[in-house]
Residue frames relative to the residue before (quaternion, step in Angstrom):
aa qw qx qy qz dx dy dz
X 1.0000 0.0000 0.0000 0.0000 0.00 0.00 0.00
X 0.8528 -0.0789 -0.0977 0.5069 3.52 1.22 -0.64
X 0.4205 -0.8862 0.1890 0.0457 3.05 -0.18 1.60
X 0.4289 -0.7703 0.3697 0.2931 3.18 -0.23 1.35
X 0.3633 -0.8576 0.3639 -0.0089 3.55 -0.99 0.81
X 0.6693 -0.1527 0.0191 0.7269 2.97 2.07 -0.69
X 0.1245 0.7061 -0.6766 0.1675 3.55 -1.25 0.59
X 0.2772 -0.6697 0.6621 -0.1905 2.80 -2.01 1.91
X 0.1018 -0.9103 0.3663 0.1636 3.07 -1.05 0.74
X 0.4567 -0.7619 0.4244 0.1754 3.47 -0.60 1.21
X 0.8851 -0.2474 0.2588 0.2971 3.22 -1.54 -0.39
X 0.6652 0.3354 0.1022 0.6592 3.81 -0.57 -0.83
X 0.5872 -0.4310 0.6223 0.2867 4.11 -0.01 0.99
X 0.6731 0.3438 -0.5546 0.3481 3.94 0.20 0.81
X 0.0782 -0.7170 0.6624 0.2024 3.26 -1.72 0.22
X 0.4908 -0.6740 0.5324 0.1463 2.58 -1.73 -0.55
X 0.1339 -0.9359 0.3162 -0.0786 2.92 -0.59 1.23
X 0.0101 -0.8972 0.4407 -0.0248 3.95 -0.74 0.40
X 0.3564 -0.8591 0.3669 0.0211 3.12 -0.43 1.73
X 0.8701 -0.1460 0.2792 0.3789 3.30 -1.16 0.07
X 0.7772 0.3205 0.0060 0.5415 3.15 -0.09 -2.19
X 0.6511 -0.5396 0.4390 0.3037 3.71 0.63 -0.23
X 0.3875 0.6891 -0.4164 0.4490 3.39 1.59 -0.02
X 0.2531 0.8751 -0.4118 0.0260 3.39 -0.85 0.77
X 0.0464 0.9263 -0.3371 0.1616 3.59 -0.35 0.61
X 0.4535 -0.7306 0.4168 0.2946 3.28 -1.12 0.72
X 0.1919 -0.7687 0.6030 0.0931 4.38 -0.82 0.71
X 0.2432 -0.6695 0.6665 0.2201 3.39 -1.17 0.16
X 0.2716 -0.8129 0.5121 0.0568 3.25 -0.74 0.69
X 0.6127 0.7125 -0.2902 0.1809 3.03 1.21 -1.30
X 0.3335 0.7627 -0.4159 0.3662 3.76 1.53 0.13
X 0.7986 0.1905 -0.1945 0.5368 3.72 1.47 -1.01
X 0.3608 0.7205 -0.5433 0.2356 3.14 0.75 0.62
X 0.7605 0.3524 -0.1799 0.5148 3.57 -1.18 0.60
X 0.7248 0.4462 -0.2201 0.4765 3.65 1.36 -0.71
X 0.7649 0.4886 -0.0084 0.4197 3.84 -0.83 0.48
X 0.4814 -0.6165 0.3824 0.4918 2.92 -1.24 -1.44
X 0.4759 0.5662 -0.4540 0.4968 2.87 1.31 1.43
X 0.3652 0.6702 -0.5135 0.3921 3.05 1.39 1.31
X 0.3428 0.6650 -0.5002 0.4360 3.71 1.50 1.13
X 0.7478 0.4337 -0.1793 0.4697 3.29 0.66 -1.16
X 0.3282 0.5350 -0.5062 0.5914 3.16 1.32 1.41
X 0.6002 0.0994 -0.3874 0.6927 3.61 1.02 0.57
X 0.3588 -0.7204 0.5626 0.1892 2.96 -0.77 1.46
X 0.6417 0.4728 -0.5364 0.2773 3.73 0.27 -0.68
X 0.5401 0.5928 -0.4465 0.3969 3.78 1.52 -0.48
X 0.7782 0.3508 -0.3170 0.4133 3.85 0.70 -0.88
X 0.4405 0.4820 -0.4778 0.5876 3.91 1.38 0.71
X 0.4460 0.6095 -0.6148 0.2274 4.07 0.51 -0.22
X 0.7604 -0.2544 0.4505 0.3926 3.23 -1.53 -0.44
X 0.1171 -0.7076 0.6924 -0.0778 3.69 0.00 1.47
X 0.3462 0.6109 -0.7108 -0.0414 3.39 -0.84 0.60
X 0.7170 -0.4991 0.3507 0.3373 2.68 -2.73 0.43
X 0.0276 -0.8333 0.5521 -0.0074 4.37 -0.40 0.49
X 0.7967 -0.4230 -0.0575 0.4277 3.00 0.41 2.26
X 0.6646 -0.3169 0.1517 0.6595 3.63 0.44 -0.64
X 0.7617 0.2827 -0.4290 0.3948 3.22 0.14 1.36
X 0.4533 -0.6149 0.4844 0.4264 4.13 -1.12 0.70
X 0.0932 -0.8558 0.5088 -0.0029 3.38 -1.71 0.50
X 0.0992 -0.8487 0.4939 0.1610 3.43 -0.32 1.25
X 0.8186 -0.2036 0.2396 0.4807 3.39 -1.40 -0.09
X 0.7819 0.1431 -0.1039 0.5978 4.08 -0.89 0.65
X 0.8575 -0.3607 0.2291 0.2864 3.92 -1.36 -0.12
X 0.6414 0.5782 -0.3601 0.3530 3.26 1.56 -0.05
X 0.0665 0.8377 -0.5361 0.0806 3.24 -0.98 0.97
X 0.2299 -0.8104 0.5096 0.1754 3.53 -1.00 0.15
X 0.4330 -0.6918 0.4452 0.3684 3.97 -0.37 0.90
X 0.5014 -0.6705 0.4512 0.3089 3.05 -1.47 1.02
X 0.4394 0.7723 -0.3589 0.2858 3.58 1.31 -0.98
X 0.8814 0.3381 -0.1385 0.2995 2.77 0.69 -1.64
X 0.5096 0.6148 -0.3438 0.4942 3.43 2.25 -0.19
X 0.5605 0.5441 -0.4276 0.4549 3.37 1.11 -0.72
X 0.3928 0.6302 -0.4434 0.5020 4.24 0.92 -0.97
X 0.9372 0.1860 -0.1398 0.2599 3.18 -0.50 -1.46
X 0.5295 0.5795 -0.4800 0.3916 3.42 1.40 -0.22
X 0.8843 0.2551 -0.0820 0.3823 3.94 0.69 -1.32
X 0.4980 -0.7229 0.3110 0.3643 3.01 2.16 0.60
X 0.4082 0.6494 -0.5452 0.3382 3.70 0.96 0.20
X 0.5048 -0.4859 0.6203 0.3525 3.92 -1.75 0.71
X 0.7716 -0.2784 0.4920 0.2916 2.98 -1.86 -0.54
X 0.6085 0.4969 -0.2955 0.5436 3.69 0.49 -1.62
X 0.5923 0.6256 -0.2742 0.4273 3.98 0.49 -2.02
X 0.7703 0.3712 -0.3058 0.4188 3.77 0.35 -1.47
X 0.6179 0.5152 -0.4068 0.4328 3.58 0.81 -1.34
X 0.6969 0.5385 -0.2968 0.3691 4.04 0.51 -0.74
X 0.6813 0.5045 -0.3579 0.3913 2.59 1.08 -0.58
X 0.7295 0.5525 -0.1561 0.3717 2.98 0.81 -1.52
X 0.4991 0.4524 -0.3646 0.6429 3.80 1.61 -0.05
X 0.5174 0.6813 -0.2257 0.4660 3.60 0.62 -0.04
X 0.7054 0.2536 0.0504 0.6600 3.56 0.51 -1.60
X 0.2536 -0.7949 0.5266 0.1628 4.08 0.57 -0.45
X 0.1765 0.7619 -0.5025 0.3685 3.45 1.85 1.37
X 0.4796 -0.7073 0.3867 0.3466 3.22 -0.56 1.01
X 0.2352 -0.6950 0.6482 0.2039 3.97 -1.24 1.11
């Protein structure tokens, strides 16, 4: 619903991240590292690749990705119901 726009990665499986609307922020991931298919980013130099933003969702090198929706959730702590309002609100594309 609001699309992430740029994102870097940091230390400690975290990045950083910046949205649409200008919301931005740092996340730890490091909860799925090693787990899944985020048992890539057990080579770390793979989870430092070229993260880019890939419409409404982050993307690393080959099929792995993570939804922006659901990073945006956890950066500003908004629900689901919260995001859809919002975004009808702001006129960020859903």
């Amino acid at each position: 619903m609001v699309k992430p726009v740029d994102v870097k990665a940091l230390d400690g499986y975290r990045i950083w991240i910046k949205f649409e609307d200008g919301v931005e922020g740092e996340l730890d991931l490091s909860r799925h590292a090693g787990r899944g298919v985020f048992k890539a980013w057990e080579d770390r130099e793979f989870f430092e690749a070229d993260i880019v933003p890939d419409y409404d969702a982050i993307a690393w090198p080959g099929d792995l990705s993570m939804c922006g929706d659901a990073l945006y959730m956890e950066l500003t702590g908004k629900n689901l119901d919260e995001l859809i309002e919002y975004a009808d609100t702001v006129q960020v594309n859903i």
